[in-house]
C-alpha positions in Angstrom: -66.1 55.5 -108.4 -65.2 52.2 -106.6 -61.9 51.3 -106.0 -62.0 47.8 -107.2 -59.6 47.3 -109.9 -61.5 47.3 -113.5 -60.6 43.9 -115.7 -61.8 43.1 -118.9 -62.3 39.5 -120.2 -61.2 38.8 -124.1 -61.2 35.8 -126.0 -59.0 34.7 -128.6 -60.7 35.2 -132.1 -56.9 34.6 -133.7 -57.8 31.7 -136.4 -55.5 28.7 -136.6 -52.9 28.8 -139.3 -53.0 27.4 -142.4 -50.1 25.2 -142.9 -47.4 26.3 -145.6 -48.1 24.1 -148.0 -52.4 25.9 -148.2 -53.1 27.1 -151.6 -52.6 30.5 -151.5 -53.8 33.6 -154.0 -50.8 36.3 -154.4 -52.2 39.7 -155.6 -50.1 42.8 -155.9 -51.6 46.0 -155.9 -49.6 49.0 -155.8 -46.8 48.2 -153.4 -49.1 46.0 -151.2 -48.7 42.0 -151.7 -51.5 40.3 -150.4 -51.2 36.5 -149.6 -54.4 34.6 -149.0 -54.4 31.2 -148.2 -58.0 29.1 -147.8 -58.9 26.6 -145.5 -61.6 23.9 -145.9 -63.3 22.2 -142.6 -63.0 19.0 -143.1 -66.3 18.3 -141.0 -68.6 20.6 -142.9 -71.4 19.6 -144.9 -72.0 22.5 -147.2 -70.5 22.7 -150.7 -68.3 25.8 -151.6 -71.0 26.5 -154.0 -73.9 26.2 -151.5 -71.7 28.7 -149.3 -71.5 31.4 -152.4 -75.1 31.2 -152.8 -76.1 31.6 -149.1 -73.6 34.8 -148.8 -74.9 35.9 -151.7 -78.6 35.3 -150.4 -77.5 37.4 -147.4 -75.6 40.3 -149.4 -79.3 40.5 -151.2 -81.2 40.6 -147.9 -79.4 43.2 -146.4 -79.5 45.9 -149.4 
């Protein structure tokens, strides 16, 4: 092997933080809390329901 020192480049995938005040669903299960909070792009041009029906378009595609 060479001896130059091995580095590996990473990005940051870490998504921006929803501020506090975000709607948030809370669901318990078991002793597990889960918080979600949801986050709208102000700059996008698709429709939450045009989103479901393209995931689920994809979801049916992949089966």
């Amino acid at each position: 092997m060479s001896g130059e020192p091995r580095t590996m480049q990473t990005t940051d995938t870490t998504p921006a933080r929803a501020p506090e005040d975000a709607p948030a669903l809370v669901k318990k299960i078991g002793r597990t809390t889960y918080k979600v909070r949801v986050h709208f792009s102000h700059t996008s041009t698709e429709t939450m329901s045009d989103k479901i029906k393209r995931m689920l378009k994809n979801e049916i595609q992949q089966m």
